[in-house]
C-alpha positions, 0 to 999 in steps of 0.5 A, a space after each residue: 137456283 142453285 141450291 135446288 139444282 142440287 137438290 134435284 141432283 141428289 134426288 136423282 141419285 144416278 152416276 150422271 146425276 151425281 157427277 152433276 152435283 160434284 160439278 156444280 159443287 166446284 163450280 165448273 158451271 160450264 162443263 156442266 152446261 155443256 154435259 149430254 148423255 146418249 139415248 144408245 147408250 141406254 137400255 132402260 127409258 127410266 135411267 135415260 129419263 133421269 140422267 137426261 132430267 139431269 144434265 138438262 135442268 140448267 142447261 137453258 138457265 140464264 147463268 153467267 159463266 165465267 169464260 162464256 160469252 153467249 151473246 158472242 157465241 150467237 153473232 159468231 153463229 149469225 155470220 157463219 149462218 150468212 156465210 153458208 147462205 151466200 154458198 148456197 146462193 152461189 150454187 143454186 145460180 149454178 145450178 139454174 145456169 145449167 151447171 150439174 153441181 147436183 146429183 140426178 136424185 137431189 136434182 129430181 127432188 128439187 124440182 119436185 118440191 117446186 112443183 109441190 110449192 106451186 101446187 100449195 100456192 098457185 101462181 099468184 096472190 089473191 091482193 085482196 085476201 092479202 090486204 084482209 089479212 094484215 095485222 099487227 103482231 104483239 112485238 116491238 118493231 124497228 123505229 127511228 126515235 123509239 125502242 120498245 113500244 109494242 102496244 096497239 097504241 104505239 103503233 097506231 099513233 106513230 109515223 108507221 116505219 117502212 123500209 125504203 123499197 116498199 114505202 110506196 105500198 106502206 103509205 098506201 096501205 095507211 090511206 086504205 084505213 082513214 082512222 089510221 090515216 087521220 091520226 098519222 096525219 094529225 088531220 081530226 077535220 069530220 068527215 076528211 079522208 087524207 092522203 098518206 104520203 111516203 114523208 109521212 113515214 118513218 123510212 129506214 134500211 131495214 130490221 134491227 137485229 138482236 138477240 135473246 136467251 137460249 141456253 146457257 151457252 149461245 143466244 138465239 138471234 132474231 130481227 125487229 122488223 120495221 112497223 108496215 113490213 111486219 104488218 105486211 109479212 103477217 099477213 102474207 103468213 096468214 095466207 101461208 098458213 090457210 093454204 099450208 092447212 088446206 093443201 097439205 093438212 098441216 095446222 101449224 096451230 097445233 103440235 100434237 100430230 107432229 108428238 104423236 108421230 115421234 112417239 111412234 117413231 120411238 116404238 117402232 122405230 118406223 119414222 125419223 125425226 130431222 133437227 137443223 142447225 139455226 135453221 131459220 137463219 140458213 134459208 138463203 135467197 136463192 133457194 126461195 127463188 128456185 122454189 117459189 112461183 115468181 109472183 110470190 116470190 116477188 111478193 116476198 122480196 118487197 116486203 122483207 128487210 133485205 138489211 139487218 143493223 147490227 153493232 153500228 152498220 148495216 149489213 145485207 143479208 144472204 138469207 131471205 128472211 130471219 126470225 122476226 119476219 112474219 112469214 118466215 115461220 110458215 115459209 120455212 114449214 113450206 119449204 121442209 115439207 116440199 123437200 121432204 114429200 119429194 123424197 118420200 114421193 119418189 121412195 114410193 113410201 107413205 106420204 101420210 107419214 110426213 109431218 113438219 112443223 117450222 124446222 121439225 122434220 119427220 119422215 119414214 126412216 128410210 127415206 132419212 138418208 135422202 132427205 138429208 142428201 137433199 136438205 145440204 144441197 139447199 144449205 142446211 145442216 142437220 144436227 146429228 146429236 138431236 136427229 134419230 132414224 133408229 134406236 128408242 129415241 125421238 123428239 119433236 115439238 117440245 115433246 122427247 120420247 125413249 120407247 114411248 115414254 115421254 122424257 122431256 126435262 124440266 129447263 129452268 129458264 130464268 132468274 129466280 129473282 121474284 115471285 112467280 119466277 118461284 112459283 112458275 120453278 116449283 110448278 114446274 118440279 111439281 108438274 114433271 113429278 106428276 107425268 114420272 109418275 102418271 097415273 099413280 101420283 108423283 114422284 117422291 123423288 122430287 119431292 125434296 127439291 120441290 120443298 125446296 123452293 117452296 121454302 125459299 117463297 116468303 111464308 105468307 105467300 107460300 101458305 096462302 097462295 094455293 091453287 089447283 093444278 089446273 091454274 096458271 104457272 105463275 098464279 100460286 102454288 099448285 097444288 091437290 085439292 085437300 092441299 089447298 084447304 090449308 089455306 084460310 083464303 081457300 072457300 069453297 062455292 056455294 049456290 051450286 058452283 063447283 070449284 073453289 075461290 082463293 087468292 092469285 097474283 095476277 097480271 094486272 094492266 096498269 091503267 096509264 094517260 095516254 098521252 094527248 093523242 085523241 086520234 090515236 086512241 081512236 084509231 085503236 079503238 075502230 082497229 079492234 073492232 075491225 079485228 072483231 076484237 070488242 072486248 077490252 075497248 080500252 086497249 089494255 090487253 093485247 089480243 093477239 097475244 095468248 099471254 099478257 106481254 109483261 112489262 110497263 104496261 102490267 104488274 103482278 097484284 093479289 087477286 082474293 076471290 079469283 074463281 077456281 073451276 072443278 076439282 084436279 089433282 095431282 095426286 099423291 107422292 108416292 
């Protein structure tokens, strides 16, 4: 990794690039790592663009540092994260109380943004729409006796995990699905329907958190969410999401408004773009109960985990809900988007302007100020180095603009310790080639790097494992078509097909015994059917999913004669 970070750094061949290199050279990894540039501090979006490229590459990398600790980073973050939302408890029960602890502009918006919420939501929920809509998620969950199961099978042939406070719904909710209830119960007798029972559950406190990669320096905390409460929440979600598309034409399935708007904004300078600090982990409690109409908020609360075990003990958390929980995402994208029409509301600018998307905020730059006077009252900080309300600069949703250029990084973001880690790096390299240079070809400039880790593949597979560029990352080298002939596995289509076949590693389910639970099996069989998932009966790929989740149930294998559609390119160094 190194090797083509180097590469990459005198490929670049910048000041900033070049103090990279030296840094990485006498390894002072971490001053690396931690190394910005400032969009103000540019005047051109491609020497911005290549600096930035620069001192982002490794930056999400999974790099041990000597002297860096990010899983401590992330704990020590989670407890500040509960501090702040016990602060924001304390003041919003002030508040509510009659205590003024907020200005008249803050607290005109607040209420605002409750009115907005009840309009979305209305006062109640639709229990039968709520009951159509639960689901499992493809994650693990929190269990007494198990870690790490996350397919469909799993969950359906355990004693379903349920913390204590709704266990009553949870074994209501098994007994609603006789196949599901027959296998928890073990009772295969035709034609008997049984009744769940709270025993027949697996009752714990709460989640269980952890925490997975981000960047180099700190991990991202998240919570495993027992097995009827995820099932719950995921549902709730749905519901959210529907309304969120509905009553505020906001399709949290799609990212594009919200990369449109900023590269607007990075034109004209009109919209600003807001980012928080663990924005996720900062919705408190009461600030969810100050929103929200009291039937969903009551909805909400039961089913959440009002604990969290970590190192040993359980804690009880300040915040409503953490990443993990099936609704927070859109709980969050609600609560965002009725604190910041509020305040463009009550500016008197255009409402078609605002734009949220979870945590990504964007907003008329003027009313920048106000919503971020209204967002710390609520417990939120906003991250000042990755917000813009002026200068060329604007990001949201994966997607960075400097004048209308698109200059996201590439972020090398794992190991590279097999294959398709290679592929998905030289990909990668070929891919952020191709858009410097749209539509002319590809940067020559990366060239050399992307060289680089080809080399490093085993030269049989580099020869052979050709793919267009429309493929998958981790399929094969991407690659132009006439690039693609070196390969003798590459034939083309005959009988009027246009595209090609060649070879691709694949992930390929691997076809394990069940172990001797036929009512288990059953129950995920008649589970995708009432999901309207018939394909795939046997289970093994998990549909809720838009990628094969990789692990003991998948391996990557050759695939010859894999199917390649119509001719794209990437077109030529240059």
């Amino acid at each position: 990794m190194f090797r083509v970070a180097v590469d990459l750094f005198e490929s670049l061949n910048t000041p900033v690039s070049l103090s990279c290199e030296i840094l990485l050279r006498y390894g002072e990894v971490e001053q690396l790592v931690r190394k910005t540039v400032n969009p103000e501090d540019y005047s051109s979006p491609l020497s911005f663009r290549d600096d930035y490229q620069a001192v982002g590459f490794l930056k999400k990398a999974p790099l041990e540092i000597v002297g860096v600790d990010p899983l401590q980073a992330a704990k020590e973050k989670f407890f500040a994260s509960e501090v702040s939302c016990k602060t924001t408890n304390a003041r919003f029960r002030a508040f509510c109380a009659g205590v003024k602890n907020a200005s008249p502009q803050v607290e005109a918006a607040i209420v605002a943004a409750a009115l907005e919420v009840q309009r979305v939501l209305g006062l109640s929920v639709n229990s039968s729409e709520w009951l159509s809509a639960c689901r499992f998620g493809p994650g693990a969950f929190n269990h007494t006796d198990a870690r790490g199961l996350t397919s469909l099978y799993d969950k359906l042939q355990v004693a379903p995990s349920v913390s204590h406070d709704m266990a009553e719904i949870g074994a209501l909710l098994v007994t609603s699905q006789p196949h599901w209830a027959r296998s928890v119960t073990d009772n295969d007798t035709e034609g008997f329907w049984p009744i769940v029972k709270e025993s027949d559950l697996d009752l714990v406190p709460g989640n269980r958190i952890a925490f997975v990669p981000k960047t180099a320096v700190t991990h991202r905390t998240i919570a495993i969410e027992p097995l009827m409460n995820i099932y719950t929440q995921l549902g709730l979600g749905r519901i959210l999401r529907r309304k969120l598309w509905l009553k505020c034409g906001l399709d949290l399935d799609d990212q594009r408004p919200n990369q449109e708007l900023a590269m607007r904004g990075s034109i004209d300078g009109s919209l600003a773009t807001i980012d928080l600090s663990s924005a996720s982990d900062t919705v408190a409690r009461e600030l969810v109960r100050f929103l929200l109409p009291h039937e969903w908020f009551e909805r909400m609360d039961l089913i959440r985990s009002k604990v969290g075990f970590l190192d040993g003990e359980w804690l009880r958390y300040e915040k409503f809900s953490s990443m993990g929980n099936g609704y927070t995402f859109e709980l969050e994208t609600l609560i965002f988007w009725s604190l910041a029409i509020s305040c463009v509301r009550r500016l008197g600018l255009d409402v078609s302007d605002v734009r949220v998307y979870g945590d990504d905020i964007i907003v008329p730059s003027a009313a920048y100020d106000y919503l971020v006077e209204v967002l710390s009252f609520c417990g939120f900080t906003t991250n000042s180095s990755k917000s813009f309300k002026s200068g060329p600069f604007r990001e949201s949703c994966g997607k960075d603009f400097y004048d209308g250029l698109e200059v996201r990084p590439f972020f090398q973001k794992e190991s590279l310790n097999e294959v398709q880690t290679l592929f998905r790096l030289a990909n990668g390299i070929r891919r952020l080639a191709s858009r410097r240079s749209w539509p002319l070809g590809c940067d020559k400039r990366l060239r050399g790097p992307w060289i680089s880790v080809v080399k490093t593949l085993p030269r049989s597979i580099a020869l052979n494992c050709l793919v267009p560029a429309h493929a998958g990352d981790s399929d094969g080298i991407c690659v132009n078509w006439d690039e693609s002939q070196a390969s003798p596995f590459v034939i083309s289509n005959d009988r009027g097909w246009e595209g090609v076949s060649g070879l691709r590693l694949q992930a390929t389910p691997v076809r394990v015994r069940h172990p001797n639970n036929f009512l288990g099996v059953i129950a995920e069989m008649l589970y995708r059917l009432k999901d309207g998932r018939t394909h795939d009966p046997l289970g093994l790929v998990d549909s809720s999913s838009s990628a094969p989740r990789l692990g003991r149930d998948y391996e990557y294998k050759l695939r010859s004669m894999a199917f390649y559609g119509p001719w794209t390119d990437f077109g030529r160094w240059c």
